[in-house]
N, C-alpha and C positions, 0 to 999 in steps of 0.2 A: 683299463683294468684297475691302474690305481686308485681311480677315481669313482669308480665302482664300490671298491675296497671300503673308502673313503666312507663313502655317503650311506654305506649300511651300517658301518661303526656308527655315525652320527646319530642314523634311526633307532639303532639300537640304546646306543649312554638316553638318549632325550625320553625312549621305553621307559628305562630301568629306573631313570630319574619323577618321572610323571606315575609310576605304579608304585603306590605305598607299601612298602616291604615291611610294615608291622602287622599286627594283628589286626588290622581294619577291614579286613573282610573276616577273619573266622577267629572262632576262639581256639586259643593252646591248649595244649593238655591238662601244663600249670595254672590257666583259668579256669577250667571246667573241674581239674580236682579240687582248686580253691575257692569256687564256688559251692562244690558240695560237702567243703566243711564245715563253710558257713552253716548250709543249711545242715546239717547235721548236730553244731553248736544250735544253734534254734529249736531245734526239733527235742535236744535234751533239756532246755529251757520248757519247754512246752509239755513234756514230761515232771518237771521238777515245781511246775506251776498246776498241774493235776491236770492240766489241758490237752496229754497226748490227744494224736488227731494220726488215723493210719494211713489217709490218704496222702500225706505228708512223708511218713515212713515209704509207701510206697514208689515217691516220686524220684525221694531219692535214690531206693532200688534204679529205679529204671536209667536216672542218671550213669549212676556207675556202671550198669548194663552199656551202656552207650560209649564207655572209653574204648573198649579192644577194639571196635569198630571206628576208633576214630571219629565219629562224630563231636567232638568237641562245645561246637555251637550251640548245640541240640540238646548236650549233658548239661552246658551251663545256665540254657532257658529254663530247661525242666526243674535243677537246682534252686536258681529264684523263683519258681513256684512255690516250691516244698518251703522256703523261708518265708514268702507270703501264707501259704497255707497255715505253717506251724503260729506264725505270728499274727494272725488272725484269732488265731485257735486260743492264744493266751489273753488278747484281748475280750473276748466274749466271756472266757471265764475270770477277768475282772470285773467284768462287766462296762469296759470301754468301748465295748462295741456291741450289739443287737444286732441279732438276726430278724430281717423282717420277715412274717412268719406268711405271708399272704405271697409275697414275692418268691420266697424259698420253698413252698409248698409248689407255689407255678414252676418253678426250674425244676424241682423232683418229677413234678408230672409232666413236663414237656420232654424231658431226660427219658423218661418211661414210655413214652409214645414214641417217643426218634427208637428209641433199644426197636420196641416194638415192630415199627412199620422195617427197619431194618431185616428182622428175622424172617418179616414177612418177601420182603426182597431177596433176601440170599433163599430162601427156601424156592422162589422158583429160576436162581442164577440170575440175579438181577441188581445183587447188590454192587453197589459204586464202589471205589478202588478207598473216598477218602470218608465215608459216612460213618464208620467205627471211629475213627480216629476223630473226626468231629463230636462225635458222642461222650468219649472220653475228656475232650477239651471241658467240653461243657461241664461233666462232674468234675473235675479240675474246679473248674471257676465258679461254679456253685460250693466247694470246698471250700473257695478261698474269699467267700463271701461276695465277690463278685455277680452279685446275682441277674443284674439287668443283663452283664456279658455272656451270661451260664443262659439266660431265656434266648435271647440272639442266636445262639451260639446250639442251643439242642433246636430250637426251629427250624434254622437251615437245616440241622441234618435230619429232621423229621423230613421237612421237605424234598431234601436229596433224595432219602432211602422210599418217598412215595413215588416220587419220578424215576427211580430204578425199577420199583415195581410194574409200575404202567410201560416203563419200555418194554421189559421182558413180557409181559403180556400181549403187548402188541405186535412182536415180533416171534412168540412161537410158535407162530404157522408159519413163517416166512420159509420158504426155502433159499436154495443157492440158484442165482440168474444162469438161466442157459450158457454161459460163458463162461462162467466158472465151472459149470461141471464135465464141460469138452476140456476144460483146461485140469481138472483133474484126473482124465480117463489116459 
């Protein structure tokens, strides 16, 4: 029994020793608010440079949205968006940086086709769990000038939300197998 005793302490200290007890898996709260100070300093920078940019504003919305719920990690990605976005945004109106007009015309319209085939999906119960939220990435990263990521990035979910559609097409005549419906009766 002692020795039992023994050898679980052991497994335990060599546990507690081997698992990083800092932040190395997730952000604190103190990061994700200090994260979206940053971005909020930037984003007044980006105002005061005539370069507001709302998508920027909005991200940070959605960070602070994110603390009651404790997502932390999730506040502080969305946060360095909103400072890449904003800082982007001041760059273009120095003109240190151009928007390539051919590439960012592609990301609007591929953005607009994914929205699209999406609507087309949820209108017959077919849309996928992550294809919104893919779509949003994409206007994010076309925001933030990212444009090759924003074309990537709306094409899978053009893609997702076309193969939602074609499953729920091919699946709405399907009934429930013989086995299932003795098992509902």
């Amino acid at each position: 029994m002692k020795m039992t005793r023994l050898a679980t302490d052991l497994i335990l200290i060599v546990l507690l020793a081997a698992i990083p007890l800092g932040s190395a898996w997730a952000a604190t709260r103190a990061e994700a608010e200090a994260a979206i100070g940053e971005a909020e300093a930037m984003y007044e920078k980006a105002i005061a440079a005539g370069a507001a940019d709302f998508q920027a504003a909005e991200m940070i919305d959605e960070a602070k949205l994110l603390l009651p719920s404790r997502q932390y990690t999730k506040a502080k990605m969305i946060a360095y968006w909103a400072i890449r976005q904003a800082e982007f945004a001041i760059q273009v109106q120095r003109g240190e940086a151009t928007v390539e007009a051919d590439k960012a015309a592609q990301a609007q319209a591929l953005i607009a086709a994914a929205e699209a085939a999406r609507k087309q999906a949820a209108s017959v119960g077919g849309e996928w769990r992550d294809t919104a939220a893919m779509i949003k990435s994409a206007q994010t990263l076309a925001g933030a000038g990212e444009l090759d990521k924003a074309i990537e990035a709306a094409a899978a979910a053009k893609f997702q939300a076309e193969l939602g559609y074609e499953q729920a097409m091919a699946e709405k005549d399907a009934g429930f197998p013989e086995y299932m419906r003795k098992a509902l009766q």
